[in-house]
MIVO-912633 format. One record per atom (N, C-alpha, C): atom name; residue number from 0; x, y, z. Coordinates in steps of 0.1 Angstrom, whole numbers, plus 5000, padded with zeros to 4 digits. Example, Ala and Ser with C-alpha at 12.3 -4.5 7.8 and 13.67 -1.06 7.14 Angstrom:
<atoms>
<atome N&num 0&X 5132&Y 4943&Z 5078>
<atome CA&num 0&X 5123&Y 4955&Z 5078>
<atome C&num 0&X 5132&Y 4967&Z 5078>
<atome N&num 1&X 5128&Y 4978&Z 5071>
<atome CA&num 1&X 5137&Y 4989&Z 5071>
<atome C&num 1&X 5129&Y 5000&Z 5079>
</atoms>
This chain:
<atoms>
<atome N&num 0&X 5008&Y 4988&Z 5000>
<atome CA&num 0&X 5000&Y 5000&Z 5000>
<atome C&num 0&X 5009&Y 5012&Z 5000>
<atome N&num 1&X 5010&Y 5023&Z 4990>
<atome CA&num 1&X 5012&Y 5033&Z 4988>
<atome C&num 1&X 5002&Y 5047&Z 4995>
<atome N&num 2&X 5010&Y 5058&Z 5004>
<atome CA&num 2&X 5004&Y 5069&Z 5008>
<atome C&num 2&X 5009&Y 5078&Z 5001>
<atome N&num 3&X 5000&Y 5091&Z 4999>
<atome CA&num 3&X 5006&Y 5101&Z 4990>
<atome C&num 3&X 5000&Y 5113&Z 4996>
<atome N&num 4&X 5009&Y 5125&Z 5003>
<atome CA&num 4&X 4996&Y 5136&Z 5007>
<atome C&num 4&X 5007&Y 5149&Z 5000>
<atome N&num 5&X 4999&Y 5157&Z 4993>
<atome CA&num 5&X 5004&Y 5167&Z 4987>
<atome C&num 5&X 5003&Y 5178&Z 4993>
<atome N&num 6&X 5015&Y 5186&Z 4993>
<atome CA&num 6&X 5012&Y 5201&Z 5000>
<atome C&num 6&X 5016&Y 5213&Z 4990>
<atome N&num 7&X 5018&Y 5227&Z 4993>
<atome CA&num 7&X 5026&Y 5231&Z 4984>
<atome C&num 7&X 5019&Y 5242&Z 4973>
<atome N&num 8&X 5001&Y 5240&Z 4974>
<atome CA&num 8&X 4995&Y 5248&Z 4969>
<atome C&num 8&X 4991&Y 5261&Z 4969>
<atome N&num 9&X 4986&Y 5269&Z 4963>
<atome CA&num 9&X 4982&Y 5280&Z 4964>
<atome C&num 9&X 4977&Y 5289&Z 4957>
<atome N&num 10&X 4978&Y 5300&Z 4959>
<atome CA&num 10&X 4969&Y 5314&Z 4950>
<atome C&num 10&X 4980&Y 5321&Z 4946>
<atome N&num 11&X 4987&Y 5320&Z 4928>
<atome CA&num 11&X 5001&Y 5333&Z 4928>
<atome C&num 11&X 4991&Y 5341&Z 4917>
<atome N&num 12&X 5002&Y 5351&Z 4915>
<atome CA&num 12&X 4996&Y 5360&Z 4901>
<atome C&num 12&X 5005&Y 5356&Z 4886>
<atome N&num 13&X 5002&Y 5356&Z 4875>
<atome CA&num 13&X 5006&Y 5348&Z 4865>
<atome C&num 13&X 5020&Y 5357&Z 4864>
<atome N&num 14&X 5030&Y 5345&Z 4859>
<atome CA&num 14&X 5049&Y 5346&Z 4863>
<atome C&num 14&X 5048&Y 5343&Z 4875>
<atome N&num 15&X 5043&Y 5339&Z 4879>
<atome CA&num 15&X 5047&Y 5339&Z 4893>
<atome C&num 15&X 5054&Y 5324&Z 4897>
<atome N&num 16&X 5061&Y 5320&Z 4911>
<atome CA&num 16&X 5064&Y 5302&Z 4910>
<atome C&num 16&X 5057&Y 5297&Z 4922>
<atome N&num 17&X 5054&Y 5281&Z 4924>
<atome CA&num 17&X 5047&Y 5273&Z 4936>
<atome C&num 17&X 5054&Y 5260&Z 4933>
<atome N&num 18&X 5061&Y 5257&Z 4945>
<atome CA&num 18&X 5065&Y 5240&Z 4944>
<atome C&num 18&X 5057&Y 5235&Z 4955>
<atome N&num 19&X 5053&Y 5223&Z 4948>
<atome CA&num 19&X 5045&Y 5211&Z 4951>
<atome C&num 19&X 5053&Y 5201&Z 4958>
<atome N&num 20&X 5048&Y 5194&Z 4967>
<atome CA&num 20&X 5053&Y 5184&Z 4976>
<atome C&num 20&X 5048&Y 5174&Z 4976>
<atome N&num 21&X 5050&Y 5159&Z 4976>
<atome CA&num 21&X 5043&Y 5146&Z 4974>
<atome C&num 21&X 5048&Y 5143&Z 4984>
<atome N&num 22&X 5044&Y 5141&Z 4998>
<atome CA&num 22&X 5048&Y 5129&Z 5009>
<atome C&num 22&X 5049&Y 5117&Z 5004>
<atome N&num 23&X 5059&Y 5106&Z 5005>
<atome CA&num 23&X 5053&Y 5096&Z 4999>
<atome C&num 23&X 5060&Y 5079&Z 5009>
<atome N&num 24&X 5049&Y 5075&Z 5012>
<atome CA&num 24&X 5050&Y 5062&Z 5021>
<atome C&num 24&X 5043&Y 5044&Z 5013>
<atome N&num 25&X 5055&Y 5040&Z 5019>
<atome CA&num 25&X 5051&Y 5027&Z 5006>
<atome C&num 25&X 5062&Y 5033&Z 4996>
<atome N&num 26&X 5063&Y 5012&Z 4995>
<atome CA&num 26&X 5074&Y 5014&Z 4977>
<atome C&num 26&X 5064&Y 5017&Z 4968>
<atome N&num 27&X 5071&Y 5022&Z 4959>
<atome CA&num 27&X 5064&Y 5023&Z 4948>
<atome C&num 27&X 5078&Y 5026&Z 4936>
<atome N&num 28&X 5076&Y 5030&Z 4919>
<atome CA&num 28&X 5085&Y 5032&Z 4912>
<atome C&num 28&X 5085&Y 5046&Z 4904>
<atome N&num 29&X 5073&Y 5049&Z 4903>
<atome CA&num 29&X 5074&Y 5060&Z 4893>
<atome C&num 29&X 5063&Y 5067&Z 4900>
<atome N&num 30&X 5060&Y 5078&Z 4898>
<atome CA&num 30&X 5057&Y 5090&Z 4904>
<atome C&num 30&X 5048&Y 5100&Z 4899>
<atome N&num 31&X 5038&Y 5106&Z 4894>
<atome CA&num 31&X 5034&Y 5118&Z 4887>
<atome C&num 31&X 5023&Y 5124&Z 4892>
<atome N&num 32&X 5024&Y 5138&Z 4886>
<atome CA&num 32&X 5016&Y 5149&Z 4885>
<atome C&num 32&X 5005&Y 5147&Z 4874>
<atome N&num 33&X 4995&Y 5151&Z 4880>
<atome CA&num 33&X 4983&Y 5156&Z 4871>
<atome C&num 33&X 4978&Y 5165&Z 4879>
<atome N&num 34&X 4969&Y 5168&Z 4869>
<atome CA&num 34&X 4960&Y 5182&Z 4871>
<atome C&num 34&X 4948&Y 5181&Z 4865>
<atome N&num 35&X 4936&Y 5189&Z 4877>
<atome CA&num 35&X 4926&Y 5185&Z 4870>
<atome C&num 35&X 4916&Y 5197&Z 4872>
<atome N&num 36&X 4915&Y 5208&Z 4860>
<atome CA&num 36&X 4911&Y 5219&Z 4858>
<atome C&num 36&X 4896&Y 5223&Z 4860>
<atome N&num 37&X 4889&Y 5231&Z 4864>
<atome CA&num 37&X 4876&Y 5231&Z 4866>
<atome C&num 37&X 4867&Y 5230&Z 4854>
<atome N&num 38&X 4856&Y 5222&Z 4855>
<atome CA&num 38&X 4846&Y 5214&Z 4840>
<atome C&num 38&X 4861&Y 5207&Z 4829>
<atome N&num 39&X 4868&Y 5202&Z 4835>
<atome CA&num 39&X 4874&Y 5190&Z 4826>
<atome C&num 39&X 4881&Y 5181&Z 4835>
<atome N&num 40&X 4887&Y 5170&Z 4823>
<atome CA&num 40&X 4894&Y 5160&Z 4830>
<atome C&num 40&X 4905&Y 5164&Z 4836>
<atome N&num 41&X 4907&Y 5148&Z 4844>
<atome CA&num 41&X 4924&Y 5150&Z 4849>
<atome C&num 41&X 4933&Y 5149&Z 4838>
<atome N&num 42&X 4942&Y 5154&Z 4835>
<atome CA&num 42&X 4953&Y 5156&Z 4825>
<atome C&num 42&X 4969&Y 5154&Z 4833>
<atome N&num 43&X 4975&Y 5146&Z 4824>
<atome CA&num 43&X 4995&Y 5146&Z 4829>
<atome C&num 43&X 4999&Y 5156&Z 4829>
<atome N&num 44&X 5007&Y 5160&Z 4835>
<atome CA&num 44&X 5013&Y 5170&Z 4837>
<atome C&num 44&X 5029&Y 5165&Z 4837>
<atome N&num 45&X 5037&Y 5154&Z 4846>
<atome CA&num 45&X 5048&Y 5153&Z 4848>
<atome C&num 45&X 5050&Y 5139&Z 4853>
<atome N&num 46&X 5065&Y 5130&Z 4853>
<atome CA&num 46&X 5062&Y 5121&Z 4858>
<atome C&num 46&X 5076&Y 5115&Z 4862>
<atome N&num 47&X 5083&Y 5108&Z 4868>
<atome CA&num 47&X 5091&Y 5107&Z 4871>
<atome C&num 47&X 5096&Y 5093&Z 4881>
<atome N&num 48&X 5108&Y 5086&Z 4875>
<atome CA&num 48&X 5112&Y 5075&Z 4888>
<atome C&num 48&X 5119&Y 5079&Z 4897>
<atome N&num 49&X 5121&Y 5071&Z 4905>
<atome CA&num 49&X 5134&Y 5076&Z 4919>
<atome C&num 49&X 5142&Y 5076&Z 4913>
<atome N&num 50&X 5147&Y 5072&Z 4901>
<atome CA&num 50&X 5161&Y 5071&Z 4900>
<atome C&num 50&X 5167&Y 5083&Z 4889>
<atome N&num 51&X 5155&Y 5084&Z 4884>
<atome CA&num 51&X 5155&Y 5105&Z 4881>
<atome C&num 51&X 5161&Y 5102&Z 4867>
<atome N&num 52&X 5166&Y 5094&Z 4856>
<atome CA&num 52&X 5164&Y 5092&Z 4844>
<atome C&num 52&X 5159&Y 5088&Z 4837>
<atome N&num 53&X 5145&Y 5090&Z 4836>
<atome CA&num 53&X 5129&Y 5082&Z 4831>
<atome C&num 53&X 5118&Y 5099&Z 4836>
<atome N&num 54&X 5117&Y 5107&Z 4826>
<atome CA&num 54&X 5113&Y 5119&Z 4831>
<atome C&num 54&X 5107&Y 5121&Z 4817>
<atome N&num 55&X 5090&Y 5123&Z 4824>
<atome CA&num 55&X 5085&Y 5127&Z 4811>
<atome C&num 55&X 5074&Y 5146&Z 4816>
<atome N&num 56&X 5072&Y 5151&Z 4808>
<atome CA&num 56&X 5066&Y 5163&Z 4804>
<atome C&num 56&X 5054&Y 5161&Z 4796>
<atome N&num 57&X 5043&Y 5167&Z 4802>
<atome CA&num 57&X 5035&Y 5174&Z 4789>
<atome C&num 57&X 5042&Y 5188&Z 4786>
<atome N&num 58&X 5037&Y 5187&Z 4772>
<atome CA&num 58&X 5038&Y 5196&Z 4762>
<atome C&num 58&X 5035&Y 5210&Z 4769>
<atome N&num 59&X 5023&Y 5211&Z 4772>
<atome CA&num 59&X 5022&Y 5226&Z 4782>
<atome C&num 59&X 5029&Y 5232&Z 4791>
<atome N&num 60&X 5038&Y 5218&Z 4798>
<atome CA&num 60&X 5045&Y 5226&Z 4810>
<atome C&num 60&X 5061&Y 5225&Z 4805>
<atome N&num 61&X 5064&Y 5222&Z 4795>
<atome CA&num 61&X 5083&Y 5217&Z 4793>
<atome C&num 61&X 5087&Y 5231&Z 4793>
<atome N&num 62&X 5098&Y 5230&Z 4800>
<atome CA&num 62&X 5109&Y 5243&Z 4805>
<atome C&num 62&X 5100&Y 5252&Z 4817>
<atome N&num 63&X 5088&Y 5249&Z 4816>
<atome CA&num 63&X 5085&Y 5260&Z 4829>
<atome C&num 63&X 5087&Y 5250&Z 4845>
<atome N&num 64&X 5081&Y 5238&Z 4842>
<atome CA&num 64&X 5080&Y 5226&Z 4854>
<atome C&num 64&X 5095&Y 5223&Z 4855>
<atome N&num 65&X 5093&Y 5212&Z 4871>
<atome CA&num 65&X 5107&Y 5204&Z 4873>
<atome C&num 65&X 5100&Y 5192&Z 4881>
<atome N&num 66&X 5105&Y 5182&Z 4879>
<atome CA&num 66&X 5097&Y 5171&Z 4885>
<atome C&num 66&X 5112&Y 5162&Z 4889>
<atome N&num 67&X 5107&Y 5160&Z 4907>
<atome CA&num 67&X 5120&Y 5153&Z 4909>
<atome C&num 67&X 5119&Y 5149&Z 4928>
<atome N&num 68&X 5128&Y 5141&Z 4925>
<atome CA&num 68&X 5124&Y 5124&Z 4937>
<atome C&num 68&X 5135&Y 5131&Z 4944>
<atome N&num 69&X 5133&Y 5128&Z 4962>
<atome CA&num 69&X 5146&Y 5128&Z 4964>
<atome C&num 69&X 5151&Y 5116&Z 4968>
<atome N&num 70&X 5164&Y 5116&Z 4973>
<atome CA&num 70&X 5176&Y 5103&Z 4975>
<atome C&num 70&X 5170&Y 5092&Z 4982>
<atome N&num 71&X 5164&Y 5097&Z 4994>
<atome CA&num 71&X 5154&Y 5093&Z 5002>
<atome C&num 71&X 5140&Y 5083&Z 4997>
<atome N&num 72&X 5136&Y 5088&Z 4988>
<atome CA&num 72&X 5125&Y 5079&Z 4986>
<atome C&num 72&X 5113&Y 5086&Z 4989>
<atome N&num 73&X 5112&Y 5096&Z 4994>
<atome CA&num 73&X 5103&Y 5101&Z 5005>
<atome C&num 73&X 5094&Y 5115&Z 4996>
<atome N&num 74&X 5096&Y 5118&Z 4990>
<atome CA&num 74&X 5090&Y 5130&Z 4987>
<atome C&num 74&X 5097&Y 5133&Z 4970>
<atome N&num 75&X 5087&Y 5135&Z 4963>
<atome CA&num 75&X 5086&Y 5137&Z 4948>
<atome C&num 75&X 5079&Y 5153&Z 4951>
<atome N&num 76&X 5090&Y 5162&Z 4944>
<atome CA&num 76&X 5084&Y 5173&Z 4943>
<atome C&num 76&X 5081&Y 5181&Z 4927>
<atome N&num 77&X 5075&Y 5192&Z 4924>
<atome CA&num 77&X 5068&Y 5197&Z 4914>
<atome C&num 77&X 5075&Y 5212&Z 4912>
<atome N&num 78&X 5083&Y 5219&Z 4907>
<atome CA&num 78&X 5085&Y 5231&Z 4907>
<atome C&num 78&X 5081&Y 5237&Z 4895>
<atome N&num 79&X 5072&Y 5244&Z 4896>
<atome CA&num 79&X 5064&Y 5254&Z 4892>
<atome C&num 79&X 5069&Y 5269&Z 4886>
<atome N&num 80&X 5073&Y 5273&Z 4877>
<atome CA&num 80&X 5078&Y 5284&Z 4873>
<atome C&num 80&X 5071&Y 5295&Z 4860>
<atome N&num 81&X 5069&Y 5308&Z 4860>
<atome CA&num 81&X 5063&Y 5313&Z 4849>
<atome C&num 81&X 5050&Y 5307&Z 4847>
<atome N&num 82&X 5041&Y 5304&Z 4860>
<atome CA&num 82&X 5027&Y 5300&Z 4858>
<atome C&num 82&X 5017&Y 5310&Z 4847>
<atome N&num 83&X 5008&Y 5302&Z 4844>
<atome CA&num 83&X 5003&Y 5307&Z 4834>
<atome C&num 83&X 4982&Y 5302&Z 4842>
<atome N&num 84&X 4973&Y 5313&Z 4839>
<atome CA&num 84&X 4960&Y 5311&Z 4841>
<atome C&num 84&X 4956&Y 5297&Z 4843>
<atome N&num 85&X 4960&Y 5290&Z 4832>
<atome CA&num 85&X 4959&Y 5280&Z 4825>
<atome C&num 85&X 4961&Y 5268&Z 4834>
<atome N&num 86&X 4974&Y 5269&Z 4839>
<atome CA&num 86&X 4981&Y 5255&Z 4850>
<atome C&num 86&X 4970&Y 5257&Z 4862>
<atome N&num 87&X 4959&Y 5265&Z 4865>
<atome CA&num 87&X 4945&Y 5263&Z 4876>
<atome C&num 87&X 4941&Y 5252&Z 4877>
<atome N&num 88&X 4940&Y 5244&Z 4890>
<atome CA&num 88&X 4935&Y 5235&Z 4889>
<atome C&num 88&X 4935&Y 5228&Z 4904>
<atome N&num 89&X 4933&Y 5216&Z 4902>
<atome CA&num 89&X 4939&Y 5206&Z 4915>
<atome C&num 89&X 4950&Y 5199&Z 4911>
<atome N&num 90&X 4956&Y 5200&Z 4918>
<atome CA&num 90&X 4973&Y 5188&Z 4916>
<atome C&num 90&X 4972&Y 5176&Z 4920>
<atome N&num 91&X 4974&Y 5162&Z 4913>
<atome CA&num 91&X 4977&Y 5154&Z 4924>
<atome C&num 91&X 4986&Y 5148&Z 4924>
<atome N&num 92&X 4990&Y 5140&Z 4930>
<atome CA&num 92&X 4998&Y 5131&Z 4931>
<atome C&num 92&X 4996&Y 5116&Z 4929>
<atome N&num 93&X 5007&Y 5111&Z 4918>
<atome CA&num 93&X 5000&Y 5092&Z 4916>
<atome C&num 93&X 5013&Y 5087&Z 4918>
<atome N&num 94&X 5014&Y 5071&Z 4922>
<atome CA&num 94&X 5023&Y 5064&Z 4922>
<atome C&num 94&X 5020&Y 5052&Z 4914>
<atome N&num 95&X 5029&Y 5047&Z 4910>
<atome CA&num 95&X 5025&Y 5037&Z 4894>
<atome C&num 95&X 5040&Y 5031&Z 4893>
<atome N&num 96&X 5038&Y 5016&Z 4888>
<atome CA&num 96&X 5048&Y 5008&Z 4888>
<atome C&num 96&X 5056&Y 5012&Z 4874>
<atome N&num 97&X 5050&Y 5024&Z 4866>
<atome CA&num 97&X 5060&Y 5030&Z 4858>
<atome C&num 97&X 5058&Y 5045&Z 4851>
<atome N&num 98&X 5069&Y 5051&Z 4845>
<atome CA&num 98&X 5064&Y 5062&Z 4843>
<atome C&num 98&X 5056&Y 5065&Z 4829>
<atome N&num 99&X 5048&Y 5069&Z 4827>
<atome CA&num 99&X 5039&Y 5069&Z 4820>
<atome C&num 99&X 5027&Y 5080&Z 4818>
<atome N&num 100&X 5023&Y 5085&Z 4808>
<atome CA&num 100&X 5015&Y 5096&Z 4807>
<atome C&num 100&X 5000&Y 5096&Z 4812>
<atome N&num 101&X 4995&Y 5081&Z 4810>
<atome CA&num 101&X 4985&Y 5077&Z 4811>
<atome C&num 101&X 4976&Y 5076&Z 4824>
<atome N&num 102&X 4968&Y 5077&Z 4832>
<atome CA&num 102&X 4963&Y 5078&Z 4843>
<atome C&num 102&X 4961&Y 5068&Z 4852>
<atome N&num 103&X 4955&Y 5054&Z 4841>
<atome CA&num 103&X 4953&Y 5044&Z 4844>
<atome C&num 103&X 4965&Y 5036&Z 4849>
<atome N&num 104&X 4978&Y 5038&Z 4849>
<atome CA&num 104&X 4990&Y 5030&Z 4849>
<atome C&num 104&X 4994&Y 5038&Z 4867>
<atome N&num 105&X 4986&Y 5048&Z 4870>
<atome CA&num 105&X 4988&Y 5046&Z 4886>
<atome C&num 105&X 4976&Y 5043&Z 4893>
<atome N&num 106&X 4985&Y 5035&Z 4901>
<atome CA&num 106&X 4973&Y 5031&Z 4911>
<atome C&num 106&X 4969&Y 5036&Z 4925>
<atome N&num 107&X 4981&Y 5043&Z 4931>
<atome CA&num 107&X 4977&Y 5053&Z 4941>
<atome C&num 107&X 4976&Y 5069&Z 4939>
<atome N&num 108&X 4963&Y 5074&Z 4944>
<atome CA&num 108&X 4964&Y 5088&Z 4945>
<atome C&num 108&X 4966&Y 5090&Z 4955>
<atome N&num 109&X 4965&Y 5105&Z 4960>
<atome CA&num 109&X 4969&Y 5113&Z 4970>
<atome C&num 109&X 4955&Y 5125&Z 4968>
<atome N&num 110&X 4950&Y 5136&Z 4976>
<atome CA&num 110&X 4939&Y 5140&Z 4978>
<atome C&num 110&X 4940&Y 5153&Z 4969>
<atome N&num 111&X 4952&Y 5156&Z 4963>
<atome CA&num 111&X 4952&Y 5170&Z 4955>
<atome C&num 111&X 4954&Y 5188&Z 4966>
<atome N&num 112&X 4956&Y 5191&Z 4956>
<atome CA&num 112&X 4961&Y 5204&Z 4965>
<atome C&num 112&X 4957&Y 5215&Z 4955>
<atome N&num 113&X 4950&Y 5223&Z 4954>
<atome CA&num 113&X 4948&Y 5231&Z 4943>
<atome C&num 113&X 4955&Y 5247&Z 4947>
<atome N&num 114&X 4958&Y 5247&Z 4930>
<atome CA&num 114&X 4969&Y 5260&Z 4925>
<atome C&num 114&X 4956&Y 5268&Z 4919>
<atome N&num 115&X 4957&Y 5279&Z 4924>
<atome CA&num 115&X 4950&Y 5293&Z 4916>
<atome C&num 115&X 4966&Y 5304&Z 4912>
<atome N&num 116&X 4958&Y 5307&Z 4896>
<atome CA&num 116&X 4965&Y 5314&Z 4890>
<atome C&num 116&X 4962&Y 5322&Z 4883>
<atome N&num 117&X 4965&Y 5336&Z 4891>
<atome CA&num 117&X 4952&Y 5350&Z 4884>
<atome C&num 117&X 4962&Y 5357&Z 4874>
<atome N&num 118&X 4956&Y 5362&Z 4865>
<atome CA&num 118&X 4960&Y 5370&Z 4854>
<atome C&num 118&X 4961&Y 5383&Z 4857>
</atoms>
């Protein structure tokens, strides 16, 4: 059994940064971020193994995000840079036996932490 509680959220104004925090208890392998915007789905955002060379991006966030495990095992975090309206939403956190874009391929969530991002 995998635990996941995310912290790290908040209200910036657009440029602005917010890093995200994944507590994370239980093995697991790979790691990601999604986001899930008001009247739509959850969408990938970022994804990542412990071993930090298996790193994937959506298209919307590459060069602004950073997604990354530490040595520990313990905490997968999200750095957030040059936010844009758009990145609004809830964040969550999944753990999944690999890294992968897809939703279905993790099987633990975590409760979300939602980012507001005013223009």
């Amino acid at each position: 059994q995998v635990q996941l509680v995310e912290s790290g959220g908040g209200s910036v104004q657009a440029g602005g940064s917010l890093r995200l925090s994944c507590a994370v208890s239980g093995r697991t392998f790979a790691l990601g971020w999604f986001r899930q915007s008001p009247g739509k789905e959850r969408v990938f955002v970022a994804a990542v193994n412990w071993g930090g060379d298996n790193i994937l991006y959506a298209d919307g966030v590459k060069g602004r995000f950073t997604i990354s495990g530490d040595n520990a095992k313990t905490t997968v975090s999200l750095q957030m840079n040059s936010l844009k309206p758009e990145d609004t939403g809830v964040y969550f956190c999944a753990a999944g036996g690999m890294v992968h874009r897809t939703e279905s391929v993790y099987r633990f969530w975590g409760q979300g932490t939602q980012v507001t991002v005013s223009s």
